[in-house]
C-alpha positions in Angstrom: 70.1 92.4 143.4 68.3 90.0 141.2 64.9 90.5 142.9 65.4 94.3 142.2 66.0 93.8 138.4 63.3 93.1 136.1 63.6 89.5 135.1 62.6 89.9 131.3 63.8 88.7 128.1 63.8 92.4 127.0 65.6 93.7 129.9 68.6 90.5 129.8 69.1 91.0 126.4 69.5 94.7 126.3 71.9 94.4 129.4 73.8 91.9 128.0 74.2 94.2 124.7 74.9 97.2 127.0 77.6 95.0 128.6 79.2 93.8 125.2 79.0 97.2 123.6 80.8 98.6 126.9 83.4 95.8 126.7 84.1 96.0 123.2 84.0 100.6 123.4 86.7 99.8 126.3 88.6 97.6 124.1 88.1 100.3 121.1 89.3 103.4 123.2 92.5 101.0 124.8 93.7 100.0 121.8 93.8 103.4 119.9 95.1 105.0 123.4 98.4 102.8 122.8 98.1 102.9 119.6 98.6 106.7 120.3 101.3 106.4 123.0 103.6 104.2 120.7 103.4 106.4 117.8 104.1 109.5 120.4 106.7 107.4 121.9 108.4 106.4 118.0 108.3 109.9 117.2 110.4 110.8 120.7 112.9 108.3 119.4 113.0 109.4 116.0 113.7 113.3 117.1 116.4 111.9 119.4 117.9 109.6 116.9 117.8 112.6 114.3 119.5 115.0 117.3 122.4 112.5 117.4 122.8 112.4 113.7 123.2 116.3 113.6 125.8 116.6 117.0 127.7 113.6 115.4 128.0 115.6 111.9 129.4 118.7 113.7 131.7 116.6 115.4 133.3 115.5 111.9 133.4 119.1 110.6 134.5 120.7 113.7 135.0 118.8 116.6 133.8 118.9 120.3 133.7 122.7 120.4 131.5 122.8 117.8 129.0 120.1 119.3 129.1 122.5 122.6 128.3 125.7 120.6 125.2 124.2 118.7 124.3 122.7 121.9 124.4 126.2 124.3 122.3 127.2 121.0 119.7 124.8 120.9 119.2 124.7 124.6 118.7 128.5 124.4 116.4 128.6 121.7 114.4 125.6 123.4 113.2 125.3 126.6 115.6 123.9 129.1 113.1 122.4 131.4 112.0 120.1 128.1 115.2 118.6 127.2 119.0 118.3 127.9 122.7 116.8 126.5 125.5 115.4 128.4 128.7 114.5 126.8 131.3 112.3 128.4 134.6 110.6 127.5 134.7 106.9 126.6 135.3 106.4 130.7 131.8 108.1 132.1 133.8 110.9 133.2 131.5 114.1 132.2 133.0 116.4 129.2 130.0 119.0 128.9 126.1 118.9 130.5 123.4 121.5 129.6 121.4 120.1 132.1 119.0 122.9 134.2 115.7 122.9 136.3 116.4 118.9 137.9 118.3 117.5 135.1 121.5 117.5 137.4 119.7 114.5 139.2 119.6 112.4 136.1 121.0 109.0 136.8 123.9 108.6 134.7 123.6 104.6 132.6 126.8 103.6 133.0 126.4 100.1 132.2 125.3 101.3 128.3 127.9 103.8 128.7 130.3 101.4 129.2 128.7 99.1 126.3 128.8 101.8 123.8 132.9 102.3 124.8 133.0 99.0 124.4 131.6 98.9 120.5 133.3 102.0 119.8 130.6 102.3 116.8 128.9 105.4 115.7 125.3 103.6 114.2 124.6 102.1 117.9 121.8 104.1 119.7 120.4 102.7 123.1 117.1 104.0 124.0 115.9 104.2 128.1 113.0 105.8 129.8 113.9 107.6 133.5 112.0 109.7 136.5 113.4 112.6 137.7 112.2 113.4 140.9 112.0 117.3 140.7 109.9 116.9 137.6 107.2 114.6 138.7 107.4 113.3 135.0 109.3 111.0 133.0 112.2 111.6 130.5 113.3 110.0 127.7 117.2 109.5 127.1 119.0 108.4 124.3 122.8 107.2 124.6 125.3 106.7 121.2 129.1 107.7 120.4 129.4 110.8 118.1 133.1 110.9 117.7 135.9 109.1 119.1 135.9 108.4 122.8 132.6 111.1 123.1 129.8 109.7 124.1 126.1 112.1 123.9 123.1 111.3 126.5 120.5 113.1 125.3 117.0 113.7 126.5 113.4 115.1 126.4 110.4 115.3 128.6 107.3 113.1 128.5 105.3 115.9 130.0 104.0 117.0 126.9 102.9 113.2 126.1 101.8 112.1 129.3 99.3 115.4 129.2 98.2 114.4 125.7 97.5 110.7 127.0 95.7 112.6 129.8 93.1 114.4 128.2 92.7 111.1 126.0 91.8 109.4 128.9 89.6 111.9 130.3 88.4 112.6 127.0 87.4 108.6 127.2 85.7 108.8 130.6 83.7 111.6 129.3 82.6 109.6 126.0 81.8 106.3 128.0 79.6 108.3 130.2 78.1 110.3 127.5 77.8 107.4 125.0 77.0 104.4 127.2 72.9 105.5 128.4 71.5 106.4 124.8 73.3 103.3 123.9 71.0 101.3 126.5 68.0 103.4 125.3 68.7 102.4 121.7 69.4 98.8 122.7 65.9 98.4 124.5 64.3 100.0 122.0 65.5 97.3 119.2 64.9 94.8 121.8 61.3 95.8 122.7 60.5 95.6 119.0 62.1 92.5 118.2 60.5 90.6 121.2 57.1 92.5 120.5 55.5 89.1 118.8 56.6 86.8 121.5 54.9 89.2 124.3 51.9 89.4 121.6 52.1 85.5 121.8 52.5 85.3 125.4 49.5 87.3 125.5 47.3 85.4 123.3 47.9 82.4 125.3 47.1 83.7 128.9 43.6 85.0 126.5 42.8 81.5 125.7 44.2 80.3 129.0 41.2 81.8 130.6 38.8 81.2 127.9 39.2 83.5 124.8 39.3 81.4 121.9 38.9 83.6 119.3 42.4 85.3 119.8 44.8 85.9 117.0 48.3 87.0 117.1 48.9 89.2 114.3 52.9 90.8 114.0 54.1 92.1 111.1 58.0 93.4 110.3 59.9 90.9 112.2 61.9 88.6 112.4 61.6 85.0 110.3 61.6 83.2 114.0 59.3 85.4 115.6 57.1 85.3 112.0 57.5 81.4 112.5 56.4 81.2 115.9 53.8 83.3 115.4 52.5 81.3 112.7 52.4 77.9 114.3 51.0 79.4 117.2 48.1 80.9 115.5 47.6 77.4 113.5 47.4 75.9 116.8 45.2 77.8 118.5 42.3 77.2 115.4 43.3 73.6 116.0 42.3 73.7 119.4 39.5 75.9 118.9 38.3 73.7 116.2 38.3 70.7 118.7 36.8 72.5 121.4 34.4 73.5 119.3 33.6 69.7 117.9 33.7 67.9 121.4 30.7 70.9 122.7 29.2 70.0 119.7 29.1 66.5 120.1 28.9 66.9 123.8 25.5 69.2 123.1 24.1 66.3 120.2 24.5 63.7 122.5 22.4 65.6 125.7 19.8 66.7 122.8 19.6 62.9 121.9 19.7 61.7 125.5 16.8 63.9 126.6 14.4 61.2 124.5 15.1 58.2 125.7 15.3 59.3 129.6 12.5 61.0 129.4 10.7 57.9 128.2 12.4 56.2 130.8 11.1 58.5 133.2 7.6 58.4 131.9 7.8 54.6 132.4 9.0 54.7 135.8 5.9 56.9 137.1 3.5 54.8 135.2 5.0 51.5 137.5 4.7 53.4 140.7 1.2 54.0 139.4 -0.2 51.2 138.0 2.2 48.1 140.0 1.4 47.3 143.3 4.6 45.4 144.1 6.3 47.3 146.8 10.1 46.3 145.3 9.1 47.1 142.2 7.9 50.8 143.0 10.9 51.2 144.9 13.1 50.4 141.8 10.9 52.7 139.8 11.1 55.7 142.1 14.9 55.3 142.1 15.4 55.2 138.3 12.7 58.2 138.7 15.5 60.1 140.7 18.3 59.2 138.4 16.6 60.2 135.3 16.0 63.3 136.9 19.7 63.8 137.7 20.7 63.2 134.2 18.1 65.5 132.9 19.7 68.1 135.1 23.0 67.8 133.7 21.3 67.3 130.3 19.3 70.7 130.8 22.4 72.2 132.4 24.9 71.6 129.9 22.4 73.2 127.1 22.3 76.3 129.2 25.4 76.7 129.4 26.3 76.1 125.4 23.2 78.2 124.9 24.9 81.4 127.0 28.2 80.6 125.7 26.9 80.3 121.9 24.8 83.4 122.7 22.0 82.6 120.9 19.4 81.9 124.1 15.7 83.0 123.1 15.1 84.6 126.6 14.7 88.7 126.3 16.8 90.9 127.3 16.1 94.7 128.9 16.9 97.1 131.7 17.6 94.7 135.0 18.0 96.4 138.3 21.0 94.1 139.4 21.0 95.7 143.0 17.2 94.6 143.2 18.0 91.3 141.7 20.7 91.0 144.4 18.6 91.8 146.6 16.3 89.5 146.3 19.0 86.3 146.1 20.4 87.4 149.2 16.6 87.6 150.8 15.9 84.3 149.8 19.7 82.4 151.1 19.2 84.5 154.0 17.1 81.7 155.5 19.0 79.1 154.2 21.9 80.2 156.3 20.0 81.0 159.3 19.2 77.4 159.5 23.3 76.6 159.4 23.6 79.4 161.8 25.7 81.1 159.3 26.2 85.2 159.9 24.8 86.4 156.6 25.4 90.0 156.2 24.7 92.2 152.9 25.8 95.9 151.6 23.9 96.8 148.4 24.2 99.8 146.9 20.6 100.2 145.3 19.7 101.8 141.5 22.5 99.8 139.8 21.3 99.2 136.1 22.9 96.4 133.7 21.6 95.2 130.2 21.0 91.7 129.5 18.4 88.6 130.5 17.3 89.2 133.8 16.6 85.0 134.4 20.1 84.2 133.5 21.9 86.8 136.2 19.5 85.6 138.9 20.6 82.3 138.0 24.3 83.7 138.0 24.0 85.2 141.8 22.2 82.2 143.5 24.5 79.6 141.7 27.4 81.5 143.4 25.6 82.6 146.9 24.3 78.5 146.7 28.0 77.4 146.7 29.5 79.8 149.7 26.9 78.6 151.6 26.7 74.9 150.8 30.7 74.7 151.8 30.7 77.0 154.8 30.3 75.3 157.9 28.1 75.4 160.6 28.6 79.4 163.0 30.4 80.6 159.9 30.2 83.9 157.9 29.2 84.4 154.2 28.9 88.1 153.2 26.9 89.9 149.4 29.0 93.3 148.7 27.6 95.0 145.8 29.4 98.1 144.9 29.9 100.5 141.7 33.1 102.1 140.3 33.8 103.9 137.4 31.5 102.1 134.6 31.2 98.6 136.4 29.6 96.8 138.9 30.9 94.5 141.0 29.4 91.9 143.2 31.8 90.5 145.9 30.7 87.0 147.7 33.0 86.2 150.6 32.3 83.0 152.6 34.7 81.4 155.3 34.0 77.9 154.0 36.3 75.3 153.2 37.7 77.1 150.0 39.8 76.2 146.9 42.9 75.0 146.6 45.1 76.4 144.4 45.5 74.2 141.5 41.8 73.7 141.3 41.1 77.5 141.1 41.3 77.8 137.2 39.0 75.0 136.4 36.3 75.0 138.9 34.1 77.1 135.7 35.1 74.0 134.0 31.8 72.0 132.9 31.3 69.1 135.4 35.0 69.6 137.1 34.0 69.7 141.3 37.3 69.6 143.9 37.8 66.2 146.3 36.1 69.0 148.7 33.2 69.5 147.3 32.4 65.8 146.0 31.0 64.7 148.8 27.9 67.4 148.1 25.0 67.3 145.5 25.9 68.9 142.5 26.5 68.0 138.8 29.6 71.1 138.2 27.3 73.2 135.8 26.4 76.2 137.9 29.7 78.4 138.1 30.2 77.3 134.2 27.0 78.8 133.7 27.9 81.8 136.0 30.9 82.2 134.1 29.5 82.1 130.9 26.3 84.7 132.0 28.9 87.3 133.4 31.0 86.8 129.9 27.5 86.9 128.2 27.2 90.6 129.4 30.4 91.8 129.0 32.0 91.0 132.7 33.6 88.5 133.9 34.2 85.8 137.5 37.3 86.2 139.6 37.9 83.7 142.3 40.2 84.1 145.6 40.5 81.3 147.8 42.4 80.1 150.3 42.1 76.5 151.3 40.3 76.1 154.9 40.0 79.8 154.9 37.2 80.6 152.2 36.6 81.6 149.0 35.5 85.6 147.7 33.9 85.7 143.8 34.2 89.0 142.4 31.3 89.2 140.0 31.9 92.6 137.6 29.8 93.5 134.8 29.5 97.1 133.1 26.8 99.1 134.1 24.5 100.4 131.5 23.2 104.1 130.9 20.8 105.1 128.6 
């Protein structure tokens, strides 16, 4: 049942306010249903009392034959099957009995019979609810002494109650039923709106998750604590963007201020393979050679990349046929992967037209299609799927190589971040940063899927342009 549920914060809360506001109508409607059937009950007793007040008065002013008379008349002018009287003598032995329609089956108290002989007093009433059988309903009685050695048991249908307490109920059923759903409706809907900032939040965070500094959170009408949180959160992300911002900064000043010395370096180190004849020492210049060119690649790489990111690269931008451009990566890696004996298969739909700098997507592309086929092995498959649907284009690179893991996925368009896996290859961890930051560039974006020891599949989608 819990899998079935949604498991939000919106949906707990308004169930939990459904439940209370259930609990608390139940508690409403059984409360003023005995409230109701103790004040119906009272007023039972009361009309009773007031019955026994009245035969005892007759009594005094004319003794048992009156009490019979205004009995016979009040049984005739009421209805019989609602109420009756007995009268016996101070031994339980019956005097007079109106009773018709199942009252003749009315248990007779003897024991309060017997306690009201006893008292011999005429305040004393003694009150007793009983089911008679032929009714299907109960009656209540009323016992007291209205004379000497008389005793009255008098009595009146529920039925008239219990129907009453009936229709309450039903009356309830129908409310609960009717009441309950637009009181989950209205409960959500508070609840929506009063957790609104936090999914804004929540939101704003997976932005910046995958890259999105610039993402502000901005609520207004609610609470203080959702104000609160949105505050510090939004004075935490210009924090961070402010540090990010400062350590690419710092990271770009020191490859700008690197680039001087190493290629000095480097200029040195040709002149001594030149100019010195000393084997050892050649060798020791064409090694530093190689390194210096290594950190010139990061150094050139990492400017690229803040270039892109920064948008502010001088190359031109126009009309690029992106299937041709595809086209022409795939043409080139083809070879590549027939030496690894790698199936290398291609589906390009041709005419597909983008905007932007037609250097940096070909860069994009043969970054990726450089990767699948670096870390596929030997008889395995990589595969170029360029397709178009509604107003994007995407390019799908599959490979069967030795893939991802999962906790690596998010940051391998991380500068200079490379898996245990992929260590073991040339590589400085620039060229899906760069990839990531060309797609972004034009308006698209890089999704991975990987599976480790399975492969890998990019997803390259950027909108199509139409003039």
């Amino acid at each position: 049942m819990a899998s079935i549920l949604p498991n939000t914060l919106s949906f707990r809360l308004t169930l939990l306010y459904a439940i209370a506001f259930s609990f608390f109508l139940l508690a409403a409607f059984g409360f003023a249903f005995l409230l109701v059937k103790s004040s119906m009950n009272n007023e039972i007793n009361d009309d009773l009392s007031e019955d026994i007040i009245a035969y005892r008065n007759s009594f005094r002013s004319g003794g048992i034959e009156q009490v019979i008379n205004e009995i016979n008349q009040d049984i005739k002018a009421g209805d019989a099957l609602e109420e009756f009287v007995n009268l016996f003598d101070a031994q339980g032995q019956p005097i007079f009995s109106s009773g018709q329609g199942g009252w003749e089956e009315l248990d007779i108290n003897n024991e309060i019979i017997s306690k009201i002989a006893g008292e011999m007093s005429l305040d004393a009433i003694y009150f007793e609810t009983q089911g008679i059988p032929a009714q299907e309903i109960e009656t209540r009685i009323a016992y007291s002494m209205i004379g000497p050695d008389v005793i009255i048991q008098i009595g009146e249908s529920l039925q008239q109650i219990s129907e009453i307490l009936e229709l309450l109920i039903y009356l309830f059923l129908i409310t609960y039923l009717v009441v309950i759903p637009p009181a989950f409706v209205i409960g959500w809907f508070f609840v929506r709106r009063a957790v609104s900032g936090i999914e804004k939040v929540s939101y704003a965070a997976t932005e910046i998750r995958n890259g999105n500094l610039d993402c502000h959170v901005d609520v207004y009408g609610q609470s203080s604590e959702i104000q609160n949180l949105v505050d510090t959160f939004n004075s935490m992300t210009l924090r961070i963007k402010e540090l990010i911002t400062e350590m690419r900064e710092m990271i770009d000043n020191i490859a700008h201020d690197l680039r001087t010395p190493l290629g000095r370096i480097r200029m040195i180190s040709e002149m001594t393979i030149s100019t010195v004849e000393n084997d050892a020492c050649k060798t020791a210049a064409a090694n530093t050679l190689e390194q210096c060119d290594k950190l010139l690649q990061y150094i050139n790489g990492t400017l690229d990349v803040s270039e892109v990111e920064a948008g502010i690269s001088s190359l031109q931008e126009e009309d690029v046929d992106i299937s041709a451009v595809t086209f022409d990566a795939c043409e080139l890696f083809e070879t590549i992967a027939e030496v690894k004996n790698i199936k290398f298969t291609t589906n390009i739909i041709p005419g597909c037209i983008v905007h932007g700098n037609k250097q940096n997507l070909q860069r994009m592309i043969a970054n990726i299609l450089d990767n699948a086929i670096k870390y596929t092995p030997v008889n395995g498959k990589v595969s170029v799927n360029l397709d178009k649907n509604d107003n994007n284009i995407q390019i799908s690179i599959t490979d069967t190589g030795i893939g991802i893991p999962a906790s690596d996925q998010q940051r391998v368009f991380e500068r200079f971040f490379r898996c245990d896996q992929s260590r073991q290859e040339e590589g400085c961890g620039l060229g899906l940063s760069f990839s990531k930051a060309v797609a972004r560039y034009h308006n698209g974006d890089i999704a991975l899927t990987s599976t480790l020891g399975a492969g890998s599949i990019f997803v390259i989608t950027i909108p199509s342009w139409q003039k």
